[in-house]
MARBA-3410 file (N, C-alpha, C, O; in Angstrom, 1 decimal):
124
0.8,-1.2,0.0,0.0,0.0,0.0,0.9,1.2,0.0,1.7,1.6,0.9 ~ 0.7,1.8,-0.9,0.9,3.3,-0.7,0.9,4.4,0.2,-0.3,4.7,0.3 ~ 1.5,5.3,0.9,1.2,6.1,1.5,1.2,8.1,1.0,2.0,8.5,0.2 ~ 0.6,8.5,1.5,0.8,10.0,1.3,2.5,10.0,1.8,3.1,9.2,2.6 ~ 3.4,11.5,0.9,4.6,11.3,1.8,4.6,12.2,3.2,5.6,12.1,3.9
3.4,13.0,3.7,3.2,13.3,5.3,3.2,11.7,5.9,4.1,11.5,6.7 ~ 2.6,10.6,5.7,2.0,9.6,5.9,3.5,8.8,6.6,3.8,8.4,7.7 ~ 4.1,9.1,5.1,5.4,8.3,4.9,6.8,8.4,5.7,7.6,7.5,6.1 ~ 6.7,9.9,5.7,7.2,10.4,7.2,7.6,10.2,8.3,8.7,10.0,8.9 ~ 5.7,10.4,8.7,5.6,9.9,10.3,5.5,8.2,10.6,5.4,7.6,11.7
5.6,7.8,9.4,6.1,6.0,9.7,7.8,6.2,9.9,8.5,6.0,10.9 ~ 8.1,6.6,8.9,9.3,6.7,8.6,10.0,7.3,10.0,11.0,6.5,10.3 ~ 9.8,8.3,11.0,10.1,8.4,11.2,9.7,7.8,12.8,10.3,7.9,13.9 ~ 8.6,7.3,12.6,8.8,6.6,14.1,9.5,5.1,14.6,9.9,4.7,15.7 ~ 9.5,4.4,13.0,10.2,3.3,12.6,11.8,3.5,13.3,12.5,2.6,13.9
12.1,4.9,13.0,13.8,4.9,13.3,13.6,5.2,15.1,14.6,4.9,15.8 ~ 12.5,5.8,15.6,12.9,5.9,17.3,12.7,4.5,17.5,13.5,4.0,18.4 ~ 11.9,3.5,16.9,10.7,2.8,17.6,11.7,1.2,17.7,12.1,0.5,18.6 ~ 11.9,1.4,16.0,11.9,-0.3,15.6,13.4,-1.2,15.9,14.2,-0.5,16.5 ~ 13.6,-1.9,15.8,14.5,-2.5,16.1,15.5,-2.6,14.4,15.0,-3.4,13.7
16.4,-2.1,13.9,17.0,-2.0,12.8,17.0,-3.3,12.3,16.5,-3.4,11.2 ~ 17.4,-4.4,13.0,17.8,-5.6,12.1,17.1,-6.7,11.9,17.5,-7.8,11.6 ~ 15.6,-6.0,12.0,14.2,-6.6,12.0,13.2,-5.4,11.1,12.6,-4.4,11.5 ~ 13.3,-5.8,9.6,12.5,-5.0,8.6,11.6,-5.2,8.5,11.4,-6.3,8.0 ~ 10.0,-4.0,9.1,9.1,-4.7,8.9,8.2,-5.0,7.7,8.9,-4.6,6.8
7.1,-5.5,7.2,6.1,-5.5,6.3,5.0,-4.7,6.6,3.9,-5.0,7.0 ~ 5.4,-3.5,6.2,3.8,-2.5,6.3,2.8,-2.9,5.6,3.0,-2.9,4.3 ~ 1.5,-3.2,6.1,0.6,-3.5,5.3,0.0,-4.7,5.3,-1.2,-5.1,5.1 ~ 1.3,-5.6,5.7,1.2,-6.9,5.4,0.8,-8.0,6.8,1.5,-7.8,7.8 ~ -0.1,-9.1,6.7,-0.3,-9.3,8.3,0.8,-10.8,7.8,0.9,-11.6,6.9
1.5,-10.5,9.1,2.7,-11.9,9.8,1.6,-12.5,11.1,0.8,-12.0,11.9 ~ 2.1,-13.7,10.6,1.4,-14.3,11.9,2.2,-15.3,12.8,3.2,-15.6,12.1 ~ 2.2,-16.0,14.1,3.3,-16.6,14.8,2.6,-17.8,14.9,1.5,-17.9,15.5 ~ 3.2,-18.8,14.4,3.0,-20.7,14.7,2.8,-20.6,16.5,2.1,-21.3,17.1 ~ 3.6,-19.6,17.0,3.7,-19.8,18.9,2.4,-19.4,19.2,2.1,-19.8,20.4
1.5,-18.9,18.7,0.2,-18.4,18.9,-0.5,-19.7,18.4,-0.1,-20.6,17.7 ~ -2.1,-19.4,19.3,-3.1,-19.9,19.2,-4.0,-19.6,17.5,-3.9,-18.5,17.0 ~ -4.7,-20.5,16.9,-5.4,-20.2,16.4,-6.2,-18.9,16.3,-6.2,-17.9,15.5 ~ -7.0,-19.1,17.4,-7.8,-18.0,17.6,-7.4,-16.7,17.7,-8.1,-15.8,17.2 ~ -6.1,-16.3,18.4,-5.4,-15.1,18.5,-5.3,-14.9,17.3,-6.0,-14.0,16.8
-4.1,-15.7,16.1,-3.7,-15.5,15.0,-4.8,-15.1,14.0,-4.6,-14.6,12.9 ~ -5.7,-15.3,14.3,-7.4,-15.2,13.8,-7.7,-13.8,13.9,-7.9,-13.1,12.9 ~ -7.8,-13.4,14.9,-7.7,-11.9,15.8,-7.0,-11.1,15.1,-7.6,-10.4,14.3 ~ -5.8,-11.1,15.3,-4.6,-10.6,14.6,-4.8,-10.3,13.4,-4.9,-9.2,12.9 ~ -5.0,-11.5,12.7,-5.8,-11.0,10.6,-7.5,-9.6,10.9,-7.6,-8.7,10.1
-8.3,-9.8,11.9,-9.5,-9.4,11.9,-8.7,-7.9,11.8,-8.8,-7.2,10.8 ~ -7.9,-7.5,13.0,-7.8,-6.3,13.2,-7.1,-5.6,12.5,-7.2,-4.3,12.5 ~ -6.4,-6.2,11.8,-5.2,-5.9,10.5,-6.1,-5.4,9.4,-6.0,-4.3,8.9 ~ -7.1,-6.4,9.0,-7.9,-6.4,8.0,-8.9,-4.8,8.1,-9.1,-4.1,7.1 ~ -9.2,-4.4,9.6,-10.2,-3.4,10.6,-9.1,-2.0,9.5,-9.4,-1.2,8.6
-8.1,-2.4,10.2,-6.7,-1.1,9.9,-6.4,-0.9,8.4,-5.9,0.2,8.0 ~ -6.6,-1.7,7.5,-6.3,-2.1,6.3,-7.6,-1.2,5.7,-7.3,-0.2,5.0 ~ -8.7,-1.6,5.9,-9.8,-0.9,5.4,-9.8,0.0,5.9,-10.5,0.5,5.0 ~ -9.6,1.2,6.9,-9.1,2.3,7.0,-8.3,3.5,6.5,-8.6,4.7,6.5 ~ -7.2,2.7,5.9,-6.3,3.1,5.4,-5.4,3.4,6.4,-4.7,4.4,6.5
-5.4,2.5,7.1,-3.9,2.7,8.6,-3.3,2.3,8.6,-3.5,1.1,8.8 ~ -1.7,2.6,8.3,-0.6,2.0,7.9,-0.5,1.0,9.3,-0.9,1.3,10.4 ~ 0.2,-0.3,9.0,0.4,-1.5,10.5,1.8,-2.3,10.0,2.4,-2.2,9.0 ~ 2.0,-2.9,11.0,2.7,-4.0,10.8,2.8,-4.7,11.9,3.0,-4.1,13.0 ~ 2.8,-6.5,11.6,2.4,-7.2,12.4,4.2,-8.0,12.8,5.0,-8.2,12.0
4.2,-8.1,13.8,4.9,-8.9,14.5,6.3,-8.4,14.4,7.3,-9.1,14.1 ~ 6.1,-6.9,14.7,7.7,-6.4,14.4,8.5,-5.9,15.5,7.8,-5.4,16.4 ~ 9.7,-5.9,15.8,10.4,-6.0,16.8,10.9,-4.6,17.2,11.6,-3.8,16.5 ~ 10.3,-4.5,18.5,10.8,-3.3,19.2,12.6,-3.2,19.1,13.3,-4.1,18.7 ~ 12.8,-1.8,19.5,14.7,-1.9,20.0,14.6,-2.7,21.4,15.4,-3.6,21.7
13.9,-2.4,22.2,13.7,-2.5,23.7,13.5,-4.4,23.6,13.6,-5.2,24.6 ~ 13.3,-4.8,22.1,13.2,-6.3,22.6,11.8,-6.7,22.1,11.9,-7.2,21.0 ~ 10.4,-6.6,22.7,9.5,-6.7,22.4,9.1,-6.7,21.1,9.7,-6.1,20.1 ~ 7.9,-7.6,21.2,7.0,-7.8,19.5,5.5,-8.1,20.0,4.8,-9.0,20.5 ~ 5.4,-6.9,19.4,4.0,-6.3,19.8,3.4,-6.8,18.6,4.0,-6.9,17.6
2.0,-7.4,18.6,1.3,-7.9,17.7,1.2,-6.8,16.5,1.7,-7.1,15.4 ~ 0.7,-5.9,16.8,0.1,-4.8,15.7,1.0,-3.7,16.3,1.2,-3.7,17.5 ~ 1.4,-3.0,15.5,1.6,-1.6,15.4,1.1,-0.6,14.4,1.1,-0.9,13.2 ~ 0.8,0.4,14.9,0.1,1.7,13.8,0.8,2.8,14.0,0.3,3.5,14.9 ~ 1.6,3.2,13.6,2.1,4.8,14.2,1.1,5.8,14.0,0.9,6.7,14.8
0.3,5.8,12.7,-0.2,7.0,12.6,-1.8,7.3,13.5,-2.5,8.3,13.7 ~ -2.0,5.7,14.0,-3.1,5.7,14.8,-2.8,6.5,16.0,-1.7,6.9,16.3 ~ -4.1,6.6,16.6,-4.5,7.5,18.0,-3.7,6.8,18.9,-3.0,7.5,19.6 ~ -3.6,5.4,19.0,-2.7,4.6,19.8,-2.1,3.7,18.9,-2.7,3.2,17.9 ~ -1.0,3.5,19.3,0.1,3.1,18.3,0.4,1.2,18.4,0.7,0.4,17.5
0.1,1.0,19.9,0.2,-0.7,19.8,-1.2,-1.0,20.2,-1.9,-0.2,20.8 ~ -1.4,-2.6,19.6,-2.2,-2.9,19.9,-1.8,-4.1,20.2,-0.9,-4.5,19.5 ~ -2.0,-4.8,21.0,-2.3,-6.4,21.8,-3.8,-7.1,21.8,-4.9,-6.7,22.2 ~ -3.3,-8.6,21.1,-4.3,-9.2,21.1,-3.9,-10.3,22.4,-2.8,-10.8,22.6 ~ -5.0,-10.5,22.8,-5.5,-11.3,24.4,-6.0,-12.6,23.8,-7.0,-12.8,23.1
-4.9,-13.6,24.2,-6.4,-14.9,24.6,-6.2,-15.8,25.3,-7.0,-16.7,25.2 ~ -5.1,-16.0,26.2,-4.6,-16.7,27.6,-4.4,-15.7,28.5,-4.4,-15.9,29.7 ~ -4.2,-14.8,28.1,-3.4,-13.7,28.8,-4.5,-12.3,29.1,-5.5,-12.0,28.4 ~ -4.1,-11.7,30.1,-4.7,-10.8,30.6,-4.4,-9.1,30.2,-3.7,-9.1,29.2 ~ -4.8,-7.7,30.8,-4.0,-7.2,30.6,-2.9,-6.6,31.8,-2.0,-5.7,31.8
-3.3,-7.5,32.8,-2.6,-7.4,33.8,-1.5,-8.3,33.6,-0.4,-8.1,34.2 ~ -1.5,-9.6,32.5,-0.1,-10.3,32.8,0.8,-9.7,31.6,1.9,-10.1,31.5 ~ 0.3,-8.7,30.7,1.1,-8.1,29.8,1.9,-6.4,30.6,3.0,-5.9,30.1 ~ 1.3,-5.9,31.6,2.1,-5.3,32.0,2.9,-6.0,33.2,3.7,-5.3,33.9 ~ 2.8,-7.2,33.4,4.0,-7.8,34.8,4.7,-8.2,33.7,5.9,-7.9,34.0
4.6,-8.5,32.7,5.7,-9.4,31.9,6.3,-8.8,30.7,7.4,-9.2,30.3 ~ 5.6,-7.9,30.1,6.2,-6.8,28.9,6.3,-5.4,29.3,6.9,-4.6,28.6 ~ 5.8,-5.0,30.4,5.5,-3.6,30.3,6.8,-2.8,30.6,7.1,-1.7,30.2 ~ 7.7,-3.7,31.7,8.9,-2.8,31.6,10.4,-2.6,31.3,11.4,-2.2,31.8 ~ 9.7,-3.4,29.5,10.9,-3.5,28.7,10.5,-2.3,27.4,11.2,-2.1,26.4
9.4,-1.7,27.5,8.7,-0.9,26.6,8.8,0.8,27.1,8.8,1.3,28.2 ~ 8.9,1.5,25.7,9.0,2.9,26.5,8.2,3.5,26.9,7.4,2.9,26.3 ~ 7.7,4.1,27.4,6.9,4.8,28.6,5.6,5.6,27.8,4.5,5.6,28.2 ~ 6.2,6.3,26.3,5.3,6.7,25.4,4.3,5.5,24.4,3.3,5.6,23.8 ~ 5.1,4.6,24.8,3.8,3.6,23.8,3.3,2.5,24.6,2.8,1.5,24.0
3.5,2.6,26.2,2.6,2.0,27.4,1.1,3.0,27.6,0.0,2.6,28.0 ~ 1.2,4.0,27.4,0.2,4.8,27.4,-1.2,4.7,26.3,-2.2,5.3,26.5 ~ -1.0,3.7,25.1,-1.3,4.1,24.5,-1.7,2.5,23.7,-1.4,2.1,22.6 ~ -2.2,2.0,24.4,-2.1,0.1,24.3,-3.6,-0.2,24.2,-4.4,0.1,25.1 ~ -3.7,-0.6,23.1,-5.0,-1.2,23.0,-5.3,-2.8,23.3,-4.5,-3.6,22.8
-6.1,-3.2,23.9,-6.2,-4.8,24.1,-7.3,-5.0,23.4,-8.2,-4.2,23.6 ~ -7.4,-6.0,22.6,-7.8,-7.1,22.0,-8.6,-8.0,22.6,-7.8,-8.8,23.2 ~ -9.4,-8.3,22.7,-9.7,-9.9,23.7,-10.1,-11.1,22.6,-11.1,-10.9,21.9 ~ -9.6,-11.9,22.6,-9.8,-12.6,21.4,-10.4,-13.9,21.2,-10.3,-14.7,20.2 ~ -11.1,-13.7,22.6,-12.2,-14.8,22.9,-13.6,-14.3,23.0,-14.6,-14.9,23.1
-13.5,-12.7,22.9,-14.8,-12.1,22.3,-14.7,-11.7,20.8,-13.7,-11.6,20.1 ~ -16.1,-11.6,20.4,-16.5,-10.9,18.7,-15.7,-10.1,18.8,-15.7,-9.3,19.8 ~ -14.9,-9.9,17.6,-14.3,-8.6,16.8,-15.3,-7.4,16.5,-16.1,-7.7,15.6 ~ -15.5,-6.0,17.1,-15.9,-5.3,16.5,-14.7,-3.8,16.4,-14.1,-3.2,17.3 ~ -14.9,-3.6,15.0,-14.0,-2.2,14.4,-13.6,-1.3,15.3,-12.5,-0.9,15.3
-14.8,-0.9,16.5,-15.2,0.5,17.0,-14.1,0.0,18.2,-13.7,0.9,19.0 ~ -13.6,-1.1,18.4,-12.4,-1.3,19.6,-11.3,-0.7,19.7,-10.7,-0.5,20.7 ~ -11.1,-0.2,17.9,-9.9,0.3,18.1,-9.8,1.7,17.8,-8.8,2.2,17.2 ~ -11.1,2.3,18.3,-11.0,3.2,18.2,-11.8,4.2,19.8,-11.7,5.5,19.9
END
């Protein structure tokens, strides 16, 4: 997908605070993880798909500097990660990821639950 170059930019340029250099992601494109559950990886395509028809630039399963690999990311969205849930809580995502992550994209975390219906309006 194409983007506007304001668009292109502000990926561009959150990619270089955000991403981990020697992990290139696929904008656009949904990755999914064999370590995941069906139903998560299911989740994961719904909300990609949600962002895709939008026009919200994403990329799935791309690696922080700090280490982490946040299911979805959107820079240009209102909130920039999103987490999808389906063993996990959002309390065991901040005991167990939250304080390897930077402080500006803990604020700003969307959960997923992925043992409920997908509806669009979640991620907004």
């Amino acid at each position: 997908m194409r983007y506007s170059a304001k668009v292109q930019q502000e990926i561009n340029k959150w990619a270089r605070e955000n991403l981990d250099p020697m992990f290139k992601p696929h904008w656009g494109a949904i990755k999914v993880s064999k370590a995941n559950t069906y139903e998560h990886n299911l989740m994961v395509c719904k909300v990609a798909l949600a962002l895709l028809d939008e026009g919200i630039p994403f990329c799935t399963e791309a690696r922080l500097k700090c280490g982490t690999r946040p299911d979805i990311i959107a820079p240009t969205h209102i909130r920039q990660y999103i987490e999808v849930l389906w063993s996990e809580t959002p309390e065991d995502f901040y005991a167990k990821k939250a304080h390897k992550m930077p402080a500006d994209l803990l604020k700003g975390v969307i959960f997923v639950d992925a043992t409920k219906e997908f509806e669009p309006k979640m991620l907004w």
